[in-house]
Residue, then its C-alpha position, 0 to 999 in steps of 0.5 A: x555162691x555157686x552161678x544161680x539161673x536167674x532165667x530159671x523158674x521161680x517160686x516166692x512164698x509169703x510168710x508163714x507168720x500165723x499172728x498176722x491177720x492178712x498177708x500182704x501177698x500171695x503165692x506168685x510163680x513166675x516165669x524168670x528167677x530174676x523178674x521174681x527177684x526184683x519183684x521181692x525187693x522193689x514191690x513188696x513190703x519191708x514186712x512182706x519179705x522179712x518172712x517170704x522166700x524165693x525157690x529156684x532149682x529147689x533152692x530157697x533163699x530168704x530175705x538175705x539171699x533175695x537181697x543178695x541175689x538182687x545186688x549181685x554183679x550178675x543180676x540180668x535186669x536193670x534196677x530200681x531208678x536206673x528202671x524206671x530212667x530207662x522207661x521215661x527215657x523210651x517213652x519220652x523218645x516214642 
C-alpha cells in the first residue's frame, strides 16, 4: 500500500443495504483520515462497518481496508485500551 494521509479529510458512508430498515449510522465527515478510522473500528457496530467505506483522497476503502489502515504500524493515534489508559491516566493526574 502506498503511504496513506491519515491527516487528510475523510468521508465514511453507511451502507447501502436497502432491506434494512434504519441505518445505524449517518454519513460523517471528518476532519483527520485517522479520527474517521478509529471511529469505523472502535464505535460502530460489527453490522454498521460490514457495508460502510471510508474515502480519502478519492480513495475508498471498505471494512477490510478500515481495519487494515487502523492496525497499521503508522496509524498516528492511540488505540482502543491503550486509549482510553492514557485518558484515566491524564485525569487522574489532573
Amino acid at each position: 500500500m502506498d503511504a496513506f494521509d491519515y491527516e487528510g479529510e475523510a468521508e465514511l458512508f453507511p451502507t447501502r443495504n436497502v432491506k434494512s430498515r434504519h441505518q445505524s449510522f449517518r454519513y460523517r465527515r471528518f476532519d483527520r483520515a485517522a479520527e474517521a478510522i478509529r471511529f469505523a473500528i472502535e464505535v460502530l457496530p460489527s453490522q454498521s462497518l460490514a457495508g460502510a467505506y471510508l474515502e480519502v483522497d478519492e480513495q475508498r476503502f471498505d471494512a477490510k481496508g478500515i481495519r487494515s489502515l487502523y492496525d497499521s504500524p503508522a496509524y498516528p493515534l492511540l488505540r482502543g485500551p491503550q486509549a482510553r489508559a492514557a485518558i484515566e491516566l491524564r485525569q487522574r493526574s489532573q
